[in-house]
C-alpha positions in Angstrom: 141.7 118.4 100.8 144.6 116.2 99.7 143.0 112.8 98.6 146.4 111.4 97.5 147.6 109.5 100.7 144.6 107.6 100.4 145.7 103.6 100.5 145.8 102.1 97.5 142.7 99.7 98.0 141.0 102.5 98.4 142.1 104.1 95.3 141.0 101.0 93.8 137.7 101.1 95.3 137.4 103.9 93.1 138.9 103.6 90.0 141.6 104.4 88.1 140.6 108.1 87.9 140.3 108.4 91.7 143.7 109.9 91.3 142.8 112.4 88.6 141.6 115.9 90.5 138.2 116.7 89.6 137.4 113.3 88.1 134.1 111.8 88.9 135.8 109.3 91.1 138.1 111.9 92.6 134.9 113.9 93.5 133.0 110.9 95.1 136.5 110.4 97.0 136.6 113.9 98.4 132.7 113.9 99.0 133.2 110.7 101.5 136.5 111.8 103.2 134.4 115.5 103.6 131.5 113.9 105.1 133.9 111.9 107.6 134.9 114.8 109.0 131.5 115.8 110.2 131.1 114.7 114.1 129.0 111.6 114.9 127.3 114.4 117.3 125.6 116.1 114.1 123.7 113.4 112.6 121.7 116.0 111.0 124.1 118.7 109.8 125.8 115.9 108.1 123.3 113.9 106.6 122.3 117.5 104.9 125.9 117.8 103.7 125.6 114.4 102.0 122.5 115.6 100.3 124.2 118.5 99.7 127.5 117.0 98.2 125.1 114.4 96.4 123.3 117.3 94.4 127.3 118.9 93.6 128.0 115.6 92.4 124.8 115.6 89.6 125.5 118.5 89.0 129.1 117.9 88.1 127.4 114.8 86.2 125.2 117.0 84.2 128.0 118.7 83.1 129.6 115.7 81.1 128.9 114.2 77.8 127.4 110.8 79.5 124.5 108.6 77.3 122.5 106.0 79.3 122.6 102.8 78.9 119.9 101.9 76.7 122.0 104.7 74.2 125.1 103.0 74.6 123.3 99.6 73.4 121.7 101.0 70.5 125.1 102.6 69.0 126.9 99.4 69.9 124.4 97.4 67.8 124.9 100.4 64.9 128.7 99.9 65.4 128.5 95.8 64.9 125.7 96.2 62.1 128.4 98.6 60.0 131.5 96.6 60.8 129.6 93.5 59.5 128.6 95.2 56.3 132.4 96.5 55.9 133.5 93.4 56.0 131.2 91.7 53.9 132.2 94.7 51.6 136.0 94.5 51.5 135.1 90.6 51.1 133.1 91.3 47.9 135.9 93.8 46.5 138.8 91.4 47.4 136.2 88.4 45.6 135.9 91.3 42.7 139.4 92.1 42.5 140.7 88.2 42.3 138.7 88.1 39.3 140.2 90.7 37.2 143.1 89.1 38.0 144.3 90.7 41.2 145.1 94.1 39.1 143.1 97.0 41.8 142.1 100.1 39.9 144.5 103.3 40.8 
């Protein structure tokens, strides 16, 4: 199913990788316009497609390198803690190098 005549707000809807085939956003894209085409007339049938596209969906999602959230914070707090030290460090060596006299070991 071609997903690329989609209008733009939709696109932006989205995301950016909405326009990338087999993207998560992509995916969720196609999984909507699929379930569209499903007559009003089989309520049923289709609300067991959307279950059924749902569980592609995870399963594409399982698939990826993804951390949750609470992951995401504690390597973010790592990241700050070490660029903190590294500064604090190239502080010291700059501080150490002034007084030798600005002369930085080879």
């Amino acid at each position: 199913m071609d997903i690329s005549h989609e209008p733009e707000s939709i696109f932006e809807l989205y995301g950016s990788e909405a326009k990338n085939p087999g993207s998560f956003a992509a995916n969720c894209l196609l999984a909507r316009r699929l379930a569209e085409l499903v007559p009003a007339d089989a309520r049923a049938a289709r609300d067991d497609l959307v279950a059924n596209f749902r569980d592609a969906l995870r399963g594409g999602l399982r698939k990826l390198d993804l951390v949750t959230r609470e992951e995401f914070d504690v390597q973010r707090g790592v990241l700050l803690r070490t660029r903190e030290m590294v500064e604090a460090l190239e502080a010291r060596v700059a501080e150490l190098e002034e007084r030798q006299g600005g002369r930085s070991p080879k």
